[in-house]
PATIMI-520922 format. One record per residue (C-alpha): residue number from 0; z, y, x; chain. Coordinates in steps of 0.05 Angstrom, whole numbers, plus 32768, in hexadecimal, padded with zeros to 4 digits. Example, Ala and Ser with C-alpha at 12.3 -4.5 7.8 and 13.67 -1.06 7.14 Angstrom:
BEGIN
- nr,z,y,x,kette
- 0,809C,7FA6,80F6,A
- 1,808F,7FEB,8111,A
END
This chain:
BEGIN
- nr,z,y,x,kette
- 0,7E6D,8895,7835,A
- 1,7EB1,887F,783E,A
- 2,7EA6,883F,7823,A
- 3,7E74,882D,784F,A
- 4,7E9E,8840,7891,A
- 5,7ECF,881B,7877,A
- 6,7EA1,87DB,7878,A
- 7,7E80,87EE,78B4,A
- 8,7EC7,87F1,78D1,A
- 9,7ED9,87AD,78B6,A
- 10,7EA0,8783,78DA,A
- 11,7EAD,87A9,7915,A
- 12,7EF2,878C,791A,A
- 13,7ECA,8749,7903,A
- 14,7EA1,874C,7935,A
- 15,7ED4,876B,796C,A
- 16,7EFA,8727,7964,A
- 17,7EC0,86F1,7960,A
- 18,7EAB,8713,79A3,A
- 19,7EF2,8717,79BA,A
- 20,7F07,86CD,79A4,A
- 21,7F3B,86E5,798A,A
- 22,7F6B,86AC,7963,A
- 23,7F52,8667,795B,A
- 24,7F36,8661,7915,A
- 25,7EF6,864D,78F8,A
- 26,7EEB,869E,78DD,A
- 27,7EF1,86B9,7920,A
- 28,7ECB,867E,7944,A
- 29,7E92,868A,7920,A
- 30,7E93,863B,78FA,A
- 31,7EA8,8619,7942,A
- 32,7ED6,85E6,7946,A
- 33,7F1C,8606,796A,A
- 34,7F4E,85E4,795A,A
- 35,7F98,85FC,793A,A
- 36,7FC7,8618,7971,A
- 37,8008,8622,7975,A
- 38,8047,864F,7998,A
- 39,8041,8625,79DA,A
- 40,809B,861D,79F0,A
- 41,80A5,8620,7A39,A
- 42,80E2,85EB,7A38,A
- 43,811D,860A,7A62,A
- 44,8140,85D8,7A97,A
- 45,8177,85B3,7A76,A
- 46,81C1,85CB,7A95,A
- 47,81CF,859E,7ACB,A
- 48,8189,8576,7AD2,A
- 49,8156,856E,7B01,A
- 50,8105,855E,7AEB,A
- 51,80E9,8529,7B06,A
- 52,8098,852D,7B05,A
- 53,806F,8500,7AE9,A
- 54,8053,84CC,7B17,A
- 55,8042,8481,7B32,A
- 56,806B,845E,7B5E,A
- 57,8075,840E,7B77,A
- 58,80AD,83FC,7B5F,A
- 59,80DB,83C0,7B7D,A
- 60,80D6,83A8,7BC5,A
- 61,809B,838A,7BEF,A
- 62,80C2,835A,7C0B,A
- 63,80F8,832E,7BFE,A
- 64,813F,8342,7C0D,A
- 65,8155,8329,7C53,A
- 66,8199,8323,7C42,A
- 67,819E,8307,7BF9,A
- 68,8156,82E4,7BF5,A
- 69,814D,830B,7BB4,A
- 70,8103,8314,7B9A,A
- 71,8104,8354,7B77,A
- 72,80C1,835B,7B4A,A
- 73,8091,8390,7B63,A
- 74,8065,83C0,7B33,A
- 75,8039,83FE,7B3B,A
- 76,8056,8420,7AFF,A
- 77,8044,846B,7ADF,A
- 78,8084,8498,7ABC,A
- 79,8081,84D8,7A97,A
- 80,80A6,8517,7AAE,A
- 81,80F0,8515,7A9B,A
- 82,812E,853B,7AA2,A
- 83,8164,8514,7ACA,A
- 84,81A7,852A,7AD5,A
- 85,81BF,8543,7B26,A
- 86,81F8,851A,7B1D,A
- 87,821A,84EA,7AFA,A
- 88,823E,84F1,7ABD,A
- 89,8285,850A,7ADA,A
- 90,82CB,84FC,7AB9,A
- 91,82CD,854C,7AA6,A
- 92,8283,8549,7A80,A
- 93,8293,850A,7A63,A
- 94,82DF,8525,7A49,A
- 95,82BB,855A,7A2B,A
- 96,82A1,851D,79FC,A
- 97,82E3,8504,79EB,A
- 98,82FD,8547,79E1,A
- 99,82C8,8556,79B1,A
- 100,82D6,850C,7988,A
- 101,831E,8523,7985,A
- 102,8311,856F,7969,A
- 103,82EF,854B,7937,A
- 104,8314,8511,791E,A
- 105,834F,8556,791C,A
- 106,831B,8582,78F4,A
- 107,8314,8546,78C6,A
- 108,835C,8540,78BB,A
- 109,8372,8587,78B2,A
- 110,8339,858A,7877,A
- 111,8363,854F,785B,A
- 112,838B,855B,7819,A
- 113,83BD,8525,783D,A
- 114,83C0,8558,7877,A
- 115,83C2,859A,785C,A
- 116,837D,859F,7840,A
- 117,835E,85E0,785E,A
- 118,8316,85D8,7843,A
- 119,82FE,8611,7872,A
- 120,82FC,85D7,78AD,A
- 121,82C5,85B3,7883,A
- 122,8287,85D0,7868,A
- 123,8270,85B5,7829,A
- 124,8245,85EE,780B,A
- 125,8214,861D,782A,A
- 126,8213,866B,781F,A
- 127,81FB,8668,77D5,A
- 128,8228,8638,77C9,A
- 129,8204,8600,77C0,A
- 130,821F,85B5,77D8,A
- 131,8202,8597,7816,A
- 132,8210,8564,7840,A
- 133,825B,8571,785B,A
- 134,8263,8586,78A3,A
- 135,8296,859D,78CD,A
- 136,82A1,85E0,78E0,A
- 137,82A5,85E3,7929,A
- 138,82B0,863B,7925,A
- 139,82F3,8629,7905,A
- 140,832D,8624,793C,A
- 141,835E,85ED,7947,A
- 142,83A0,860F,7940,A
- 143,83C4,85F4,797C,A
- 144,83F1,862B,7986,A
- 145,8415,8637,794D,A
- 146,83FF,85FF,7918,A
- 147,8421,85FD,78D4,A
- 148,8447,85B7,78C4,A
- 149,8402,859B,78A8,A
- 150,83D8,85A6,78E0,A
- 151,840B,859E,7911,A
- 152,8407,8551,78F5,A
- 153,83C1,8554,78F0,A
- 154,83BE,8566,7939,A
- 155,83F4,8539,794F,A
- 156,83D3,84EF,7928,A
- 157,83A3,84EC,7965,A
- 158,83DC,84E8,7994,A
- 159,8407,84B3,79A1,A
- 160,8442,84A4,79CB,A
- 161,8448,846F,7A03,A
- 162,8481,8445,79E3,A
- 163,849B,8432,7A32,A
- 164,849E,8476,7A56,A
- 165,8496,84A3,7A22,A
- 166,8453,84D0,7A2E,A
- 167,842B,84EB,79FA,A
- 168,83E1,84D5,79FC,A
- 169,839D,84D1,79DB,A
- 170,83A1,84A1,79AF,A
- 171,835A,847A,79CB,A
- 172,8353,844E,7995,A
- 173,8342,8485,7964,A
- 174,830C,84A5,7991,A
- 175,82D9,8484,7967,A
- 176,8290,84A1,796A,A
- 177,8260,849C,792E,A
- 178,8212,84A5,793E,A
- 179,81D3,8494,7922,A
- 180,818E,8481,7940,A
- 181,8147,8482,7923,A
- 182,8123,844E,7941,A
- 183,80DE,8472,7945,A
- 184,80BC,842F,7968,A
- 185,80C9,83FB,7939,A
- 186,80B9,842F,78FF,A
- 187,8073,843E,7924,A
- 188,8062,83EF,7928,A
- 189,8025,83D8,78FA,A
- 190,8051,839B,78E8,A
- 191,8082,83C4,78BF,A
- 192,805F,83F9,789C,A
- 193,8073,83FC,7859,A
- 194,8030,83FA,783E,A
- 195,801F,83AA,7839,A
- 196,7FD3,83C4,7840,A
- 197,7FDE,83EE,787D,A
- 198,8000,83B6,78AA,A
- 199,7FC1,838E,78C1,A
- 200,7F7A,83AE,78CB,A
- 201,7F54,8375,78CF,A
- 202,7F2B,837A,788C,A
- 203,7F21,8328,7893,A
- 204,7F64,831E,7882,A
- 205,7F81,8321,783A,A
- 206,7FB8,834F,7834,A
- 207,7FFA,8332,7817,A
- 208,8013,836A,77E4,A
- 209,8058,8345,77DC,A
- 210,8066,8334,7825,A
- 211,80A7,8349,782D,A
- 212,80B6,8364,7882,A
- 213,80FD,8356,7891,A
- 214,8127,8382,78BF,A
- 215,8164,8384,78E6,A
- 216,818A,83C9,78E0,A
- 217,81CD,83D1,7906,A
- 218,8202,83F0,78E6,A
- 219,8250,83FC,78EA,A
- 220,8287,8413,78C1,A
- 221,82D8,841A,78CE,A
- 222,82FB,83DC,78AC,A
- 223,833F,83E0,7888,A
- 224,8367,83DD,78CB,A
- 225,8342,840A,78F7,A
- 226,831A,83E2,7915,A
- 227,82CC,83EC,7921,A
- 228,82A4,83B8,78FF,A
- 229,825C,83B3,7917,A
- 230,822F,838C,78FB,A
- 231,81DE,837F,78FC,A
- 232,81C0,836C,78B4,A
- 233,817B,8352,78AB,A
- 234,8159,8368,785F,A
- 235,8116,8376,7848,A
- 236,80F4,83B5,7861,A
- 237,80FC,83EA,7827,A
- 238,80F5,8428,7849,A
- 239,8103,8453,787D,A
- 240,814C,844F,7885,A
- 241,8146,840D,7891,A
- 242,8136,8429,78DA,A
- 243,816F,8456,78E1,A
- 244,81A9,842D,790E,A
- 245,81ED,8440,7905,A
- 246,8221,8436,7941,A
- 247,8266,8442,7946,A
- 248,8286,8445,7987,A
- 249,82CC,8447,79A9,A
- 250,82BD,847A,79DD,A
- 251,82FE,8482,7A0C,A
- 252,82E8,846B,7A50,A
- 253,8310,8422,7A64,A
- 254,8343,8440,7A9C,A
- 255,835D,83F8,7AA3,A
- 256,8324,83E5,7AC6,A
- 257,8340,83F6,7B08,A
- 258,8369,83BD,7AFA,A
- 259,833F,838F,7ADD,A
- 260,8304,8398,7B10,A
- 261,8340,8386,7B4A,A
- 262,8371,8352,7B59,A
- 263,83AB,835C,7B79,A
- 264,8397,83A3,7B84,A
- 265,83C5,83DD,7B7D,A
- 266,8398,840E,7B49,A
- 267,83CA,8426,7B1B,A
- 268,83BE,8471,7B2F,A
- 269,8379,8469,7B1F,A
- 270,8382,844A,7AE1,A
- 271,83B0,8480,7AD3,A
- 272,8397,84C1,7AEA,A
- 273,8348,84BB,7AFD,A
- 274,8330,84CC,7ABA,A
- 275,8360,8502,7A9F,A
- 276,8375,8526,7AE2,A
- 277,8359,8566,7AF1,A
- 278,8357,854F,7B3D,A
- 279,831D,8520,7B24,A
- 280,82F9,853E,7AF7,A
- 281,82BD,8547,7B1F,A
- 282,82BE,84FD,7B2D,A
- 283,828B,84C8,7B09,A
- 284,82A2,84B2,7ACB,A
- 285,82AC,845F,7ACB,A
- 286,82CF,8430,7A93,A
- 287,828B,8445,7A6C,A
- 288,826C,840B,7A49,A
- 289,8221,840F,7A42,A
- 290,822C,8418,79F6,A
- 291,825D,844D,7A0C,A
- 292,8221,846D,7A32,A
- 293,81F4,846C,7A03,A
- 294,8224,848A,79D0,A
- 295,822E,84C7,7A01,A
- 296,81E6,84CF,79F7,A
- 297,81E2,84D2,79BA,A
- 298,821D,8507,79B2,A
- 299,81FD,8536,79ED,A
- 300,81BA,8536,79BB,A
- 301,81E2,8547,797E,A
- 302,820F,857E,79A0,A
- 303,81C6,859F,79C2,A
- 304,81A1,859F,797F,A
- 305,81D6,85C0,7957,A
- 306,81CC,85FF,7980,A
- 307,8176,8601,7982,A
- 308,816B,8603,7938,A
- 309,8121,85FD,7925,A
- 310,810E,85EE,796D,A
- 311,8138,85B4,7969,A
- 312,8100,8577,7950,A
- 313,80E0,858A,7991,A
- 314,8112,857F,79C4,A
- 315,8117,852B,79D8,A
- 316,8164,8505,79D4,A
- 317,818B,8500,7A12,A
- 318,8188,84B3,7A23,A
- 319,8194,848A,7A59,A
- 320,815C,8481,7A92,A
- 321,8133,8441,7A8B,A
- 322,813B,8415,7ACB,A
- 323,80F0,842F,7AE2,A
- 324,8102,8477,7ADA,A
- 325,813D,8468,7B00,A
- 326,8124,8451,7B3F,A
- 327,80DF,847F,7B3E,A
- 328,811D,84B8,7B33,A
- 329,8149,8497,7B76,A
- 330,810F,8490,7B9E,A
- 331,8100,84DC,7BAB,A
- 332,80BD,84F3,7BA4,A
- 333,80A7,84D3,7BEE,A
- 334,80C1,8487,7BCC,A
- 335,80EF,847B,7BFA,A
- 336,8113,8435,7BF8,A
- 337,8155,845A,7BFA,A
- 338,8158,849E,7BE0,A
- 339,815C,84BF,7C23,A
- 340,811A,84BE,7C52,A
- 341,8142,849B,7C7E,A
- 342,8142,844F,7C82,A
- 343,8186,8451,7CA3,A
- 344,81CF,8460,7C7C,A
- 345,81E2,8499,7CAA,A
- 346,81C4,84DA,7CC6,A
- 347,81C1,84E7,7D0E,A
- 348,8202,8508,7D07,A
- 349,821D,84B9,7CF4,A
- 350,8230,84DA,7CB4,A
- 351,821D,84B3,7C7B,A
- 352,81E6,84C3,7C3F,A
- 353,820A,849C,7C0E,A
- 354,8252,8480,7BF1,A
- 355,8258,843B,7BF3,A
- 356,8275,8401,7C25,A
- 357,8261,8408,7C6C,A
- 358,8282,83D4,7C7E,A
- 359,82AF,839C,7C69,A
- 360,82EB,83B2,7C4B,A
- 361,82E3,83EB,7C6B,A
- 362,82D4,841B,7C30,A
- 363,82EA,8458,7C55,A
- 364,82B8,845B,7C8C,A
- 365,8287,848B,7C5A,A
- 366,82C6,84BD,7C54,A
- 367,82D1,84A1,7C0E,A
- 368,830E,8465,7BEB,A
- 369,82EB,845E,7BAD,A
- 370,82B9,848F,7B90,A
- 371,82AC,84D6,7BA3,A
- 372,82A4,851E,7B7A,A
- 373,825E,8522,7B6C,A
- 374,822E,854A,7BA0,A
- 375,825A,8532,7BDA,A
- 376,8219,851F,7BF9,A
- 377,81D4,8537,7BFB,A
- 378,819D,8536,7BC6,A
- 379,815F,850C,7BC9,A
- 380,8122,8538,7BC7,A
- 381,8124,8539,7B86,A
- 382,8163,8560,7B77,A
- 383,8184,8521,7B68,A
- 384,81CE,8510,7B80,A
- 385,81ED,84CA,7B86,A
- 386,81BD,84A0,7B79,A
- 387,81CD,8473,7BA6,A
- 388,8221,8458,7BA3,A
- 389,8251,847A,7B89,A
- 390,824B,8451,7B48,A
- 391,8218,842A,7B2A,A
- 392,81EF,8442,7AF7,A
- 393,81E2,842B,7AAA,A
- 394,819A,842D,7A94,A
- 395,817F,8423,7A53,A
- 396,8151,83E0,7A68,A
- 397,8168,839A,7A55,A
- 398,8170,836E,7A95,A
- 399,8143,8338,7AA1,A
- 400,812F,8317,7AE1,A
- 401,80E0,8328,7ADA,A
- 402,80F9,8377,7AD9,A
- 403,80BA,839B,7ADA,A
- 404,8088,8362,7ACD,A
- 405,8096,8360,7A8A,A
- 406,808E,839F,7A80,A
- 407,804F,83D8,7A70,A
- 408,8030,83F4,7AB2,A
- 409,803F,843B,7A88,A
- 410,8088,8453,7A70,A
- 411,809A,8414,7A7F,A
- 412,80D9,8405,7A4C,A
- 413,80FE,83C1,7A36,A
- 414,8134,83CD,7A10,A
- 415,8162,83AE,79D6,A
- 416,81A8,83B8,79B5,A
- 417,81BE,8378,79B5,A
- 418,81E8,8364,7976,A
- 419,8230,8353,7978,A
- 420,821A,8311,7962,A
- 421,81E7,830C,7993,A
- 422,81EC,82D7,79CE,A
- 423,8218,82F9,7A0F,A
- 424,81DD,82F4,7A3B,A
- 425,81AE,8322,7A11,A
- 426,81DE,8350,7A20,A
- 427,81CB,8363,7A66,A
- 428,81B1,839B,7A7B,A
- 429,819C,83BB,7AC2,A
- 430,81CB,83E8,7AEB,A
- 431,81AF,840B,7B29,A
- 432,81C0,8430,7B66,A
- 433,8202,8405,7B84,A
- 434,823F,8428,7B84,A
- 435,827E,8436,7BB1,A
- 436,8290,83EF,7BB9,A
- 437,8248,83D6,7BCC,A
- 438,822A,83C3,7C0F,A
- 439,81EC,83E1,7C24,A
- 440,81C0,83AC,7C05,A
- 441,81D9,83C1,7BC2,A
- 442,81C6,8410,7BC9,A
- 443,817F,8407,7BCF,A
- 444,814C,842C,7B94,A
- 445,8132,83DF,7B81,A
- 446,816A,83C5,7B86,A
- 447,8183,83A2,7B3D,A
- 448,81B8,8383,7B26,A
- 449,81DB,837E,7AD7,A
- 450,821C,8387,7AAD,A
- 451,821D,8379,7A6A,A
- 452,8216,83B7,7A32,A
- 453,8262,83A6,7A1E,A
- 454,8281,83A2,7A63,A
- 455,82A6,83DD,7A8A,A
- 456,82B1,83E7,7AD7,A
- 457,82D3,8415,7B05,A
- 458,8291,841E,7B2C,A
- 459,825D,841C,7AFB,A
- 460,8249,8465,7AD5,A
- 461,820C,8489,7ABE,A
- 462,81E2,84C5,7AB7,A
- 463,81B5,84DF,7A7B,A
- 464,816A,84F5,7A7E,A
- 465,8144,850E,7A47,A
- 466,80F4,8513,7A4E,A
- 467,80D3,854C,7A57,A
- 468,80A3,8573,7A1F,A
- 469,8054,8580,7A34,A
- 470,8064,857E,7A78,A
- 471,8035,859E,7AB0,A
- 472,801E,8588,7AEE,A
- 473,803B,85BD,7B0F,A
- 474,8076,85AC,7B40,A
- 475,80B5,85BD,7B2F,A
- 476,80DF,85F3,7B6C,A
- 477,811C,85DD,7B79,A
END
């Protein structure tokens, strides 16, 4: 008797969740196809960024410009959702990178035998005590209180004195910053699968089962004196390494630029004092190469992931914007020319939307010498702040005078390391928005212009996005 309430008890609960749809599996859908699901992740807003909704927008102008007679190619373009930053990159967020380089080139040191040799800086074995791949251990404190003689010289080899005046300083020449990058496109293409057999579907044509696919990898490495040696090397496709690029990059921001970008100009305080005093940290950071840039990137991904664990192969890299997701960003979600409604530079108040030069030489007249602290002026409807002067932005896209047109109508994307070897003029690439020392022309969204990936400025900086995870058509409240 028991037996059989027991089974009549059992297709009850079968039946309960067939009815019920309980699950998605072929038992409880009765043989139906379901599909597999998955724990759906609602991905949180990224500290400091805005999302900008997917959408279509025209980029470029209509017209030609009045002043400059410059033809600026037009597209009807489509972008994903992305996560953009509010502002740009400021000297504090980006010393917070150079901060992080030095704490680690010091960890390094005081796990060296030549400077002390405290192995509890490095991890080389996990719990069981089994070797992996050394790391460093970031829970271990500098001592910078009261160092012993060691790791007071361990502390003390990434300083240097000025040999004129005296002051101790940041060595900038060490603040070198190691990365790697998968390159998941060329990887993807047909044309360099491993597999001979798998690179051309058209059963016509006779596969080739010794063609040999060549490929350029980027690499780097520190040569005997210090210096950063980069090179590009072209070998036959052996596997998937052969994709992984490695860079190494000299990341302390060029504060001679102030003096290099002006003749005859007296900008020694800013050379001096914008990046490192306190009184500017919530400035843009400038002296930022594009390589620079794209180097912060890549350190911003690295420092998120190490804190999300499993959820990590989920969340996309911090990058810089393409030139398209730049100007459907600027625009504001009305696609404004300028990325106030207005067509004009000031409000009805005469106070202006924007700093940049009102006038000639008069680069005061907007309240502002050079640039301003971030969020001095209003947003552009979509929570977005300076993207018009201030400084000029880095994107990720190669410059070319066709801009959109050679381009896809979806994502559109044209980009390209160019090797040290590489011709100067493949190394342009687009910078957006004007800055503080630009005319009115210049701060338009379509407006673009170029500096090469090498090259720093004192009005030229940059700002990270990072797309967005199955995202919903659902507007986003600010």
């Amino acid at each position: 008797m028991k037996k059989g309430i027991i089974i009549l008890s059992m297709l009850a609960v079968v039946l309960l969740s067939s009815c019920m749809g309980s699950g998605r599996n072929a038992m409880a859908s009765g043989g139906e196809l379901t599909g597999v699901s998955g724990t759906s992740m609602s991905e949180p807003t990224p500290y400091g960024m805005t999302l900008i909704e997917r959408g279509s927008l025209k980029v470029g102008v209509e017209e030609n410009d009045s002043l400059w007679g410059t033809i600026i190619p037009t597209k009807e373009i489509s972008v994903d959702a992305f996560w953009m930053d509010e502002t740009e990159v400021t000297n504090a967020e980006y010393r917070q990178f150079v901060y992080w380089v030095r704490d680690s080139i010091i960890r390094e040191r005081l796990a060296d035998p030549a400077y002390g040799g405290d192995e509890t800086y490095k991890i080389e074995e996990d719990k069981y005590g089994e070797p992996i791949t050394p790391h460093l251990n970031w829970k271990k404190a500098i001592p910078w209180k009261k160092p012993t003689e060691d790791e007071l010289r361990a502390i003390e080899s990434v300083y240097k004195i000025h040999p004129i005046d005296g002051t101790r300083m940041l060595d900038a020449s060490q603040m070198n910053y190691r990365y790697e990058v998968f390159d998941y496109v060329q990887a993807a293409l047909r044309k360099n699968r491993i597999n001979p057999s798998e690179r051309n579907r058209n059963t016509d044509v006779q596969v080739d089962p010794e063609e040999v696919v060549m490929i350029s990898k980027d690499t780097a490495y520190i040569d005997e004196d210090g210096r950063i040696v980069r090179e590009t090397i072209t070998r036959p496709l052996s596997g998937l390494h052969d994709f992984l690029h490695t860079y190494i990059v000299n990341i302390y921001p060029d504060t001679t630029c102030w003096v290099n970008d002006f003749n005859n100009a007296n900008n020694e305080a800013y050379m001096r004092l914008y990046f490192n005093h306190p009184n500017y940290s919530d400035y843009p950071v400038v002296g930022v190469s594009w390589e620079q840039a794209n180097a912060f990137c890549a350190w911003r991904t690295d420092f998120l992931l190490r804190g999300l664990g499993r959820n990590a192969r989920y969340i996309q890299r911090y990058r810089l914007p393409t030139e398209v997701e730049w100007e459907y960003a600027a625009r504001g979600r009305e696609g404004n020319p300028f990325p106030w409604k207005s067509q004009n530079s000031k409000n009805e108040d005469g106070c202006f939307f924007a700093n940049f030069k009102p006038d000639r030489g008069n680069y005061t007249k907007d309240g502002n010498l050079i640039t301003s602290r971030v969020k001095t002026y209003d947003a552009n409807s979509n929570g977005l702040y300076d993207m018009a002067g201030n400084v000029a932005e880095w994107t990720s896209t190669v410059y070319t005078e066709a801009g959109v047109l050679s381009m896809s109508d979806v994502n559109p994307s044209l980009e390209y390391n160019a090797a040290k070897e590489d011709p100067y003029n493949m190394k342009k690439k687009s910078v957006r928005g004007g800055s503080w020392k630009d005319p009115e022309t210049f701060i338009r969204s379509a407006w673009r212009t170029y500096e090469y990936q090498n090259e720093t400025r004192s009005y030229i900086g940059f700002r990270c996005v990072r797309t967005q995870v199955g995202n919903s058509n659902k507007k986003q409240k600010r």
